[in-house]
N, C-alpha and C positions, 0 to 999 in steps of 0.2 A: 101742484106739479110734481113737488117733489115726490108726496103721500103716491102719485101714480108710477113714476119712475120704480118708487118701491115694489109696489105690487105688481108691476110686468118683471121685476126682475126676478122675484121670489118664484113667478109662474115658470120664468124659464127656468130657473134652479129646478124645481119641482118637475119639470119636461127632464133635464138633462139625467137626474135623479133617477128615474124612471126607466130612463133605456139600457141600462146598464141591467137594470133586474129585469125588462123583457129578454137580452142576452143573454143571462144565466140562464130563466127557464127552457131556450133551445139547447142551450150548451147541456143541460141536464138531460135531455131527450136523446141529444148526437153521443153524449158519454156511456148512457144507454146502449148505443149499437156498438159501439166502440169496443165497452165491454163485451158482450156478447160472442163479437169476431176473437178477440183479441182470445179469451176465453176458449174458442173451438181450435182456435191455431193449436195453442199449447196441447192440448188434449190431442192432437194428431203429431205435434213435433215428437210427443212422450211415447206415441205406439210406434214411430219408425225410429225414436232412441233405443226402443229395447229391442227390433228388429235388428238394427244394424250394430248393436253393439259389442257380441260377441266377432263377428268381421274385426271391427275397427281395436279391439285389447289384439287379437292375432298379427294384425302389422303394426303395432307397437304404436297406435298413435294415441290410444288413451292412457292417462298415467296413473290407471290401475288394469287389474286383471279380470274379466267376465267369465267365468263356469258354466254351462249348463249344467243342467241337472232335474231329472223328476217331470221333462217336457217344460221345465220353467228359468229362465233365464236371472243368475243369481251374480250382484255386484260382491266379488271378493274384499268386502271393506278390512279387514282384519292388515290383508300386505298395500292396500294404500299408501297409508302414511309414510310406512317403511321405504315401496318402494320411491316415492316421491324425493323424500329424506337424501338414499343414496344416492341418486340421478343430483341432489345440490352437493355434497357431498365429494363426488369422484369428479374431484377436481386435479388434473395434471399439474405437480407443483416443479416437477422437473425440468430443467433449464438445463445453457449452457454452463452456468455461474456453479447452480447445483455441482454438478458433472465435476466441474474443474475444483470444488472444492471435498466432493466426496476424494477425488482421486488423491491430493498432497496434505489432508488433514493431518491421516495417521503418522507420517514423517514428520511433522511439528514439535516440538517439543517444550518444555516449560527447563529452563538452566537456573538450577538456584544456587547463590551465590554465600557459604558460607566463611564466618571470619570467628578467631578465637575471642573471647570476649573479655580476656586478660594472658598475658604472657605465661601463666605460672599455672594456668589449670587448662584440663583438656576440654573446655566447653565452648560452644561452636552456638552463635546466633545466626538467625537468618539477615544478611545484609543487605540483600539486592537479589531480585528475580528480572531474567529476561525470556527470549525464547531462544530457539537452534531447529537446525534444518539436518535432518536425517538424509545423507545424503551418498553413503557407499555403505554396505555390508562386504566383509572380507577375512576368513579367515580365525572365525568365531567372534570377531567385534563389530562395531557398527559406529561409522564415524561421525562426528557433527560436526556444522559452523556454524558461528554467532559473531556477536560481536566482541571485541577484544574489553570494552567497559563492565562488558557485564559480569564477567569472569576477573575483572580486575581486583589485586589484592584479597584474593581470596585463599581461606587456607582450606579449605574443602569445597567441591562443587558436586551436586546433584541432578540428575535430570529424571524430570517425572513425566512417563511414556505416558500415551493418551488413554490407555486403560489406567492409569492415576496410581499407575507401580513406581516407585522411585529406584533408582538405581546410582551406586557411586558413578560417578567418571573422571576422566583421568586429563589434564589438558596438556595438549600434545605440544601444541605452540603457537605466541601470539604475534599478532604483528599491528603496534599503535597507529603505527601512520595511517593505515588503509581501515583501522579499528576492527580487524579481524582475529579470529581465534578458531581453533579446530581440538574439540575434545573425543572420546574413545570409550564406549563405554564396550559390556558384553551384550552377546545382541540376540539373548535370551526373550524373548518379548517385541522383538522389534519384525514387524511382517511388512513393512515397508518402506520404500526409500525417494526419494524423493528424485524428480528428472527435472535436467537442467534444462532452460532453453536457450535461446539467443538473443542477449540483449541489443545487438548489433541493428536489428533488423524489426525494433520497437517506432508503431508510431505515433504521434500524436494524437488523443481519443480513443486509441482501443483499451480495451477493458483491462482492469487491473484490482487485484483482490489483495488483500493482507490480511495475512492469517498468523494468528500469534495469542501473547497471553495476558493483555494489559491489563494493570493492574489488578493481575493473578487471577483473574478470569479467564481460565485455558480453552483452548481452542477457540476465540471470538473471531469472527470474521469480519472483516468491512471491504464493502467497496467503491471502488472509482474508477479513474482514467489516467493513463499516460499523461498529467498534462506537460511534460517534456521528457523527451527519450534520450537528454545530451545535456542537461545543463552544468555551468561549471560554475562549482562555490568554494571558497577555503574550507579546507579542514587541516586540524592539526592534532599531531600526534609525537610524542618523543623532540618536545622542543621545537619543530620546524612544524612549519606552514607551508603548504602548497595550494594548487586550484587544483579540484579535480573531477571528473564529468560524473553527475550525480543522472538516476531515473528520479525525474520530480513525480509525485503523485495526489492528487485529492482524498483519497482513501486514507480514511482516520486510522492513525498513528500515534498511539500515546504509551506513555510509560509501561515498561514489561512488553512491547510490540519489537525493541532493538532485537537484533540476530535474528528475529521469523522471517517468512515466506514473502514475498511480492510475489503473484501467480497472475499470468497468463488466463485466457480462456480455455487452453490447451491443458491446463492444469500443468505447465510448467513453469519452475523456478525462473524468473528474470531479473531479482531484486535479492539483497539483503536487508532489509529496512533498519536504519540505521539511527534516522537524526527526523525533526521534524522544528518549525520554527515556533516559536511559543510565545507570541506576545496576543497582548488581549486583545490589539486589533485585527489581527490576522489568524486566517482559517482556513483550515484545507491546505498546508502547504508542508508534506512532507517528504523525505528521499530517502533512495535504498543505491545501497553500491551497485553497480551492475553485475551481474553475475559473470559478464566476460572479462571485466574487473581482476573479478572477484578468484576466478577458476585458479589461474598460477599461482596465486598467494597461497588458495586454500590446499594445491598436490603439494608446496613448498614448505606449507608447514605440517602435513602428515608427513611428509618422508621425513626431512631436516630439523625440524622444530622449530626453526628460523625463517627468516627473510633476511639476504644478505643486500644490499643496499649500496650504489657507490658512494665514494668520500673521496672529498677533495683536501680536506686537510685544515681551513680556513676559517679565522671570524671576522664576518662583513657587516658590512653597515649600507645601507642605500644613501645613494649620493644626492637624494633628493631632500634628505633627512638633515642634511650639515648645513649649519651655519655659514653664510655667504660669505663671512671672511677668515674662514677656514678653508673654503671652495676656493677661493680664489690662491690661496697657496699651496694649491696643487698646478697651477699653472696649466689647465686644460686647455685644447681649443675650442671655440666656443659652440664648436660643433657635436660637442659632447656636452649634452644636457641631464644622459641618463646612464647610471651602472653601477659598478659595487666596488667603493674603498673597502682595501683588506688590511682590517685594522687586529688580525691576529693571525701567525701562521703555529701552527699544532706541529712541535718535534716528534718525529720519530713517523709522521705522515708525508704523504704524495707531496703537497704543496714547498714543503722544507725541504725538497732533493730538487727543485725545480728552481726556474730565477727572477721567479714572485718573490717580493719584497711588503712590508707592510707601508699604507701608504698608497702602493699602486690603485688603480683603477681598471678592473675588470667590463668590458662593453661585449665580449661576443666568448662563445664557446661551441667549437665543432661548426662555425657558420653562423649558430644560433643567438639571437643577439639578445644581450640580457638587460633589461630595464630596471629590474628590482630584486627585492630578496625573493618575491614568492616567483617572479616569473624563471628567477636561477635553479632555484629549489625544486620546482616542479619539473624542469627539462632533465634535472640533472637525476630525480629519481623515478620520472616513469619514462625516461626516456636513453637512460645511460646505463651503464650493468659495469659491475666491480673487474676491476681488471684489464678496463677500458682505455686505451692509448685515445687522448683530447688533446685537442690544439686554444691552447687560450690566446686570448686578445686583449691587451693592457695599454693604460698609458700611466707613464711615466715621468714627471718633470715637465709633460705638456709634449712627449715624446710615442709617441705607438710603439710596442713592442709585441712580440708572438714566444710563446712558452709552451714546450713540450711535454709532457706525463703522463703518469700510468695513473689514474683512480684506484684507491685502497676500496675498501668494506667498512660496513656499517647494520647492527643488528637495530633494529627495534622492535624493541620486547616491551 
């Protein structure tokens, strides 16, 4: 039984076997015609190719060129490649970005920063490189701003023009607080200047470039986004700390980038690039003064050399700062939680002609209600001007009192 099982199986193997090689030999027959056809097409596509060909290179649809010639129709192989090549090639690389940075490159500049490198001889190292903004021509000179660190303690400074000319300059005057500085050179070389826009009317997402010289790589570009057209961080300068409304930006900011450009689309100036956060876990987060900022400080120190500043006269301490049982013998009401003990008054200042005492507790100024050092600080420098008649708000003994005076002046250089 089995012996049979075997032998019908093997027959049908041998059937199954079989039909596959009857298959091939029609398939060999039909590949036969197949060929044939397939064979006469080609042979008539190729005589209405070269019929039509000269036509089809005259409306540009082939990507070479067709000649006649000699009653024979001849493929120009020779500009082929070529012109293939340019057609990948003439690639429009031009942008907005482009645009706005062809336009404020040249006004960039590189500020280098030299220091003697002993008391007793005249030799001069390099100490520090940032960048500056070309930003008025007048009169045979041509002015810059940057920032006031980068020029700091320096006994010579250089700026090297974007054709890579160096040139002395001269620094006109600085101002710590706001970390600005305005230098002077001749403006021999200098064919452009830089235009200011309006930081006022920045907004969140649009575009934003920096241009500058990080570490001394001149002219490098990067960019990003507004990612805040307002925000407010401490900065300090000349001892005091204040809050002040920074353009935050994504656009890589590093070392040698202080005093350059923050640009607009417009290819205008919106930014001084200033400061940038540096920890290893944080990325993309840096800020430029506003240039609307930035503008009064920067006419105040080319004409003055200065920034005059008001002054109050006074050394405080925030009230939140003092030991509980030293709070408690000032005898406050308990309705004052926050302000400024004046634990020093300055002879020969506003506050010593007035009838502030040390000890008191300062809570309000001009209205303005004061919580701490920086929130007093900040009102009292970008919101008050030297010469300034204030009405202050104290307490005394657990008593309210109001004091009249004039605000003195204050440089910071």
């Amino acid at each position: 039984m089995d012996y049979f099982d075997d032998q019908n199986q093997n027959e049908e193997e041998t059937r199954r076997d079989r039909l596959p090689a009857e298959d091939r030999r029609e398939g060999r027959s039909n590949r036969k015609g197949w060929f044939f056809a397939g064979f006469l097409g080609a042979i008539i596509g190729i005589v209405v190719f070269l019929i039509l060909a000269p036509v089809l290179s005259n409306l540009g649809v082939l990507p070479y060129s067709v000649t006649t010639g000699n009653g024979s129709d001849q493929v120009d192989s020779s500009s082929n490649a070529n012109n293939a090549i340019s057609r990948q090639l003439n690639v429009n690389v031009n942008s907005s970005v482009t645009d706005a940075v062809d336009k404020v490159s040249p006004s960039v500049v590189a500020v280098i920063n030299y220091q003697k490198a002993n008391f007793y001889d005249n030799q001069y190292t390099e100490s520090g490189l940032g960048s500056g903004i070309i930003y008025k021509k007048a009169n045979g000179y041509a002015y810059i701003v940057t920032n006031n660190h980068v020029v700091e303690g320096a006994s010579k400074v250089e700026v090297r023009l974007e054709n890579n000319k160096k040139v002395s300059a001269t620094v006109l005057g600085k101002d710590s607080l706001y970390d600005l500085a305005v230098l002077r050179i001749n403006d021999s070389g200098v064919n452009s200047v830089a235009e200011f826009g309006n930081s006022d009317i920045l907004k969140r997402g649009e575009p934003a470039i920096a241009i500058g010289n990080p570490l001394g790589f001149s002219g490098s570009v990067t960019e990003g986004i507004v990612s805040s057209a307002n925000r407010t961080m401490p900065i300090e300068g000349g001892n005091v700390s204040i809050e002040a409304n920074l353009v935050q930006t994504d656009a890589a900011i590093n070392p040698g980038n202080s005093g350059g450009a923050l640009v607009n689309i417009a290819g205008q100036v919106i930014g001084i690039n200033s400061s940038k956060i540096a920890e290893a876990q944080v990325e993309g987060i840096g800020f430029a003064i506003p240039i609307n900022v930035a503008k009064p400080i920067i006419n105040g120190l080319e004409k003055n050399g200065k920034i005059e500043r008001p002054l109050l006269g006074i050394g405080i301490v925030d009230l939140t700062t003092i030991p509980s049982n030293q709070v408690s013998q000032l005898n406050l009401p308990k309705s004052v939680k926050n302000g400024l003990v004046i634990s020093q008054i300055q002879q020969g200042q506003p506050a010593a002609d007035s009838d502030l005492k040390v000890g008191d507790v300062i809570t309000e100024i001009n209205g303005k209600k004061i919580n701490d050092y920086v929130s007093f600080s900040t009102y009292l420098y970008t919101k008050l001007k030297p010469n300034q008649r204030v009405k202050v708000v104290y307490y005394r003994n657990g008593t309210k009192h109001t004091a009249y005076l004039t605000l003195g002046s204050k440089v910071f250089s």
